[in-house]
N, C-alpha and C positions, 0 to 999 in steps of 0.2 A: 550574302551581305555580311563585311566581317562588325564586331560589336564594338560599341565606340570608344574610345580612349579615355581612360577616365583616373585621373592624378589623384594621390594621396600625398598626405604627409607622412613620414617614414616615425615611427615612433620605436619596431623594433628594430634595431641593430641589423642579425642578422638572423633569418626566420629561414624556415621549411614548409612546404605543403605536402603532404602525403597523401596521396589518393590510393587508399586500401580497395583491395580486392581477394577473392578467397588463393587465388593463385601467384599475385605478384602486386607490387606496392610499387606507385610511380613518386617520385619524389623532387619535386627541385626546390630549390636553394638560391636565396636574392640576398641583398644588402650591402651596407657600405663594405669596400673593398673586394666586395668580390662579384665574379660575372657570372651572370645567370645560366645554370646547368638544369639538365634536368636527367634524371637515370633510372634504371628501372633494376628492381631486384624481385628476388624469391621471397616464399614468405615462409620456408623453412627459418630455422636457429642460422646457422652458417651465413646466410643469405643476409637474414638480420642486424648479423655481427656485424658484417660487411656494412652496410648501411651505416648504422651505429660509427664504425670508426671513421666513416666517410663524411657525415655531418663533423664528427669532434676533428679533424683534421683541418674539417674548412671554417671550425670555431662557432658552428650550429647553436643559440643559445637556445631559442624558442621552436619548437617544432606544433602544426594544427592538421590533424586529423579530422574525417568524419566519423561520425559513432554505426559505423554498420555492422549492423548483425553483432559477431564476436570475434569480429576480424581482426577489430581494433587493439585486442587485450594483449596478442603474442609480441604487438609492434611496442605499446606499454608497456610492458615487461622487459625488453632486453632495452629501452631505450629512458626508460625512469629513472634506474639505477645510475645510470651514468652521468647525471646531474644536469642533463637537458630538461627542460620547463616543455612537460608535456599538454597540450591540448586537445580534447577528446570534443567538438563542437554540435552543436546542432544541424544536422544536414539542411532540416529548412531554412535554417538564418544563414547559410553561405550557397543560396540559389548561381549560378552563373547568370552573366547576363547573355542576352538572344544571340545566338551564334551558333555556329556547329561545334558540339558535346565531342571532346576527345578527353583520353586520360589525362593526358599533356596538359590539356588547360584548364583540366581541373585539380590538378596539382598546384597549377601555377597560378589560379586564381584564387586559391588558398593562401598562396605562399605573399599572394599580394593583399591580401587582407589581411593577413598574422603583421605585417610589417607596418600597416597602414594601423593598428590597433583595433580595428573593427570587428573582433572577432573576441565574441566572451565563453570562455571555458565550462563547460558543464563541469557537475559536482562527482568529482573520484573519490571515494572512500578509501581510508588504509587498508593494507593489504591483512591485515588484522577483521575488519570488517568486513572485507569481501572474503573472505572465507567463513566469514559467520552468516552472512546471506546465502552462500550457495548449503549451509548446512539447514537452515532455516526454510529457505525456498522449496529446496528439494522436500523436507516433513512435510509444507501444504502438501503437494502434491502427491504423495503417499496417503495421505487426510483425505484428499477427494479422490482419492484412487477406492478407498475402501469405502467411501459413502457411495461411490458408482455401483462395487461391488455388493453393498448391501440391497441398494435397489433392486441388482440382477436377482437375486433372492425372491424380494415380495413378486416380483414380475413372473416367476418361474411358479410360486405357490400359487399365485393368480390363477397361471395357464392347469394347475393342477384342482380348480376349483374349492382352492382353501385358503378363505376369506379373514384370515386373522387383520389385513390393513384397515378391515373393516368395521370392528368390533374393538379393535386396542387404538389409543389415541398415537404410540410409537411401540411397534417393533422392536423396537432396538432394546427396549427397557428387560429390565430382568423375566417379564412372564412372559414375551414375548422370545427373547432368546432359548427361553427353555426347554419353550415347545416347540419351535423351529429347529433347534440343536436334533430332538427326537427325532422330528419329522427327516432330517437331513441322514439321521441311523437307521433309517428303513421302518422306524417302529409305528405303529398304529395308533393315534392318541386315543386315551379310555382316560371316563369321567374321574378315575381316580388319577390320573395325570393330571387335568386340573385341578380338582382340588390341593395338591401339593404345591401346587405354584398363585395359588388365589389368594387374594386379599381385598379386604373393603371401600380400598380406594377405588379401584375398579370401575367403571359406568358403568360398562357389562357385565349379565350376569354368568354364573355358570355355567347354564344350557346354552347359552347365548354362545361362550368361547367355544364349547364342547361343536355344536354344529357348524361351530366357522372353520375346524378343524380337519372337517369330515371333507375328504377328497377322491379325488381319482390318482392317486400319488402310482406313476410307473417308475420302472428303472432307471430310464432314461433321467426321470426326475432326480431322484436319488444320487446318481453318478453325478450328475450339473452344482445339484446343493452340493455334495461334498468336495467337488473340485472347487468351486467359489470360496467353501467355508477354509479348505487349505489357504487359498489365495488370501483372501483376510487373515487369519494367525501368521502368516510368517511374513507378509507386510507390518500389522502391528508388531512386533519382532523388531523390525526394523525401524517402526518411527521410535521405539521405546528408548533403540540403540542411539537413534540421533537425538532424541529430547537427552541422555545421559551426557551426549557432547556436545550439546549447546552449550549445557550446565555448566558443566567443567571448562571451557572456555567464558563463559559469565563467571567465573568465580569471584575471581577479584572484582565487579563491580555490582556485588552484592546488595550494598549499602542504597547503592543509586536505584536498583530496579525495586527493591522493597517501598524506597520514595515513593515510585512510581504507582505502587500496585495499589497506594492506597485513594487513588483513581478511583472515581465508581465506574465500573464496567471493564476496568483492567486484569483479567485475568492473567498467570505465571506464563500461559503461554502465548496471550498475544502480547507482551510485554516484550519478549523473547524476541518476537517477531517484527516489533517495533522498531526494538534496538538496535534489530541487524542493517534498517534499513537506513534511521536517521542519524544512527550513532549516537555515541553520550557527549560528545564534545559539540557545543552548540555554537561556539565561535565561528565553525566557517557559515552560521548564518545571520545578518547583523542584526534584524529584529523575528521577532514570529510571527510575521507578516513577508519575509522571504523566505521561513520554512512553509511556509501554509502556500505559497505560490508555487516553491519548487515541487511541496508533494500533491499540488494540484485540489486545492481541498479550499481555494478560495475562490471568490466570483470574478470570472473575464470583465476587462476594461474594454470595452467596444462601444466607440463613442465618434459619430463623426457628424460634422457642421450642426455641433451644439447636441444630436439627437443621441441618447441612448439605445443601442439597440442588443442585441444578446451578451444577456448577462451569466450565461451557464459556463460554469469551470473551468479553466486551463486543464490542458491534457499535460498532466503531471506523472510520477513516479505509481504506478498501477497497482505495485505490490503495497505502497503503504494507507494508500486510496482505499483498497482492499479490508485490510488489519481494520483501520479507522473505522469506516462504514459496521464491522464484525463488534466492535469497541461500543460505538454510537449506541448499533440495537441494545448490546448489555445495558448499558448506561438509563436508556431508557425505562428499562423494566425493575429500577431501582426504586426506592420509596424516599419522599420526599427529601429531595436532591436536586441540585438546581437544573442539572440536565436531563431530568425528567420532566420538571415544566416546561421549561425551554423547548423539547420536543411537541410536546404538545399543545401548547401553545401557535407555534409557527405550523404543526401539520394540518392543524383546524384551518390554516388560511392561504397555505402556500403548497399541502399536499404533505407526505408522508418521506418521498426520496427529497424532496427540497430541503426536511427538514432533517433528516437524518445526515444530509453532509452538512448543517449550518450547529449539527452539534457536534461531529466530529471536528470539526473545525475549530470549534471552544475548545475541546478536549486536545487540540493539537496544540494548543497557543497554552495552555496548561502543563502540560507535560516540557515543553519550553524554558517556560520559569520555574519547574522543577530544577529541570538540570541544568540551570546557567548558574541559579543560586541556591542548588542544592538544599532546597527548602521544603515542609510537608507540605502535600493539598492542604489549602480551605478550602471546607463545605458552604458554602452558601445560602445553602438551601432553598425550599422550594417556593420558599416566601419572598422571595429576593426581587423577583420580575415581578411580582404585583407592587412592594413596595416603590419600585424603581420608576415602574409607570405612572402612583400615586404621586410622586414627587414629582416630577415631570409635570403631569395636569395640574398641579398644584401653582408650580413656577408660571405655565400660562397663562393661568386663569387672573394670576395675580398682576400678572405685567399685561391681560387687557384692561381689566381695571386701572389700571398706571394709568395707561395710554388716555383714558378717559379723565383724567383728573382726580384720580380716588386714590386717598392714601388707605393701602390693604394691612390689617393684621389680624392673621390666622389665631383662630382659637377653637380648638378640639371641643366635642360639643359632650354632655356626660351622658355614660350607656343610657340608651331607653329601657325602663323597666318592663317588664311582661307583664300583662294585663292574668291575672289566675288568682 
């Protein structure tokens, strides 16, 4: 059954539709004065080029791509520069309609919705930014490479029946590494080993550490920690060298992220992490109500014949979903702050993840008005939501009295004394 005929009005000139694939790119070409072609190339440079000079011959202004995988980037690349108006689109918002799926027609049903205007551009970052994101991205992932690795650790001392996960609140912390450092050199811990790393912070006491120590530690053990513990040192090595050139590529916008940092819950390096993703120029977004929808961190509009129905998040940009969510928790464990009540507040009613994205979500619409008007945070503080809701009940209370016929005027009543 072929799929039905179905007319637009031509709004671009003259448009392309590119249907990427990891081995070749199908391409056709509509619009006034010219007839409809379709061709197919490599997805080498050469192949590209060819392409490239084959739209600018036939005066290509707008070309729409799908965003698959990273197929898209080498077509962006040779085809940006050349002053074609690239579109990189949502594969779900350009569905074909029911018919048999060929390349061909999906090129060309591209190419007939670039022309028809119906087709809206996802957000490209400068090429300045997308190099600061794969420098950024990459550190996460070196970050959770070595917190995997650190797991392999307790997991390996586990199997060696030496119970330190058990007795220390975090491994990781300084008494923790010291004695594991040992344990990983073959050496035997002796109560004089803790004592040199003890202190009265502690829960546990010293016989306490001392027997959680105590194992069946083999070689086999010993070779596993010191392979792992290599693996951690020259990874950290490695994030050190990329937190160094973040830096130096942040340099110049020094001014803007110090704004930033005075965030509560912003630390230097999810600021970093921030930045690489939403960028400092906030223009291409018109209010913080479509950076909060692109980076997914607002609530779905799902509404039909009158009825509300799931209101849980847009599937937005992952990585900065991510940072935010990391942000939030800091934020919360601040001292009176407005996004510390605000947390808890909402998690007492609505849960603890509901309310953690409805405070990064503050915190994104923040960081917004930071950098459109390069302005410092206001704190608010923690008193802010209770006054805000007393004024509120106030305004009600008054306007049902209205409604009744009573003229209302508020008058503060004086402290009650203490009876002593």
């Amino acid at each position: 059954m072929e799929p039905p005929q179905v007319s637009f009005k031509q709004v671009v000139s003259r448009g392309c539709g590119l249907d990427v694939h990891k081995k070749v790119v199908v391409a056709t070409i509509d619009g006034e004065g010219l007839r409809k072609q379709t061709r197919e190339f490599g997805t080498v440079t050469s192949s590209l080029k060819e392409l490239r000079d084959w739209l600018l011959e036939n005066g290509i202004t707008h070309v729409a791509m799908e965003s698959t995988g990273v197929f898209w980037k080498p077509v962006y690349n040779i085809l940006e520069p050349a002053g074609i108006t690239v579109w990189v689109v949502n594969a779900a918002h350009v569905k074909y309609v029911p018919g048999h799926k060929t390349d061909k027609k999906d090129s060309a049903w591209l190419c007939k919705l670039l022309l028809a205007g119906l087709l809206k551009p996802s957000f490209i970052p400068a090429k300045e930014q997308r190099e600061l994101r794969d420098l950024t991205r990459y550190r996460t992932k070196l970050v959770q490479s070595n917190a995997s690795n650190k797991n392999r650790i307790i997991r390996i001392l586990e199997d060696a029946n030496i119970k330190l996960s058990s007795v220390l609140s975090s491994t990781n912390g300084v008494v923790g590494t010291k004695l594991i450092d040992k344990i990983c050199d073959g050496e035997e811990i002796t109560m004089q080993d803790v004592d040199e790393v003890y202190h009265k912070k502690l829960a546990a006491t010293k016989e306490e550490i001392f027997e959680a120590c105590q194992g069946f530690i083999t070689e086999h053990h010993v070779y596993m920690l010191q392979i792992i513990r290599q693996e951690i040192a020259g990874t950290q090595q490695t994030i050190e060298s990329l937190t160094q050139r973040i830096k130096e590529v942040l340099l110049p916008y020094e001014n803007a992220l110090e704004l930033l940092q005075k965030v509560p819950g912003i630390s230097s390096k999810s600021v970093e992490d921030l930045v690489a993703e939403i960028g400092l120029d906030m223009g291409v977004f018109p209010t913080e109500k479509h950076l909060a929808s692109w980076a997914g961190m607002s609530p779905g509009n799902n509404e039909s014949a009158g009825k509300k129905k799931s209101g849980r998040t847009t599937r937005g940009n992952k990585q900065v979903k991510a940072v935010l969510t990391e942000i939030a928790w800091a934020a919360t464990r601040t001292k009176n702050t407005f996004y510390h009540a605000r947390y808890h507040k909402l998690a007492a009613r609505r849960g603890k993840k509901r309310a953690l994205i409805a405070v990064g979500h503050s915190i994104l619409k923040s960081v917004y008005h930071i950098l459109s008007d390069m302005s410092e945070y206001k704190e608010l503080g923690a008193e802010y939501l209770i006054s805000r809701t007393e004024a509120k009940r106030k305004a009600y209370l008054k306007g049902e009295l209205g409604k009744l016929g009573y003229v209302v005027e508020l008058k503060e009543l004086p402290p009650v004394e203490k009876a002593g």
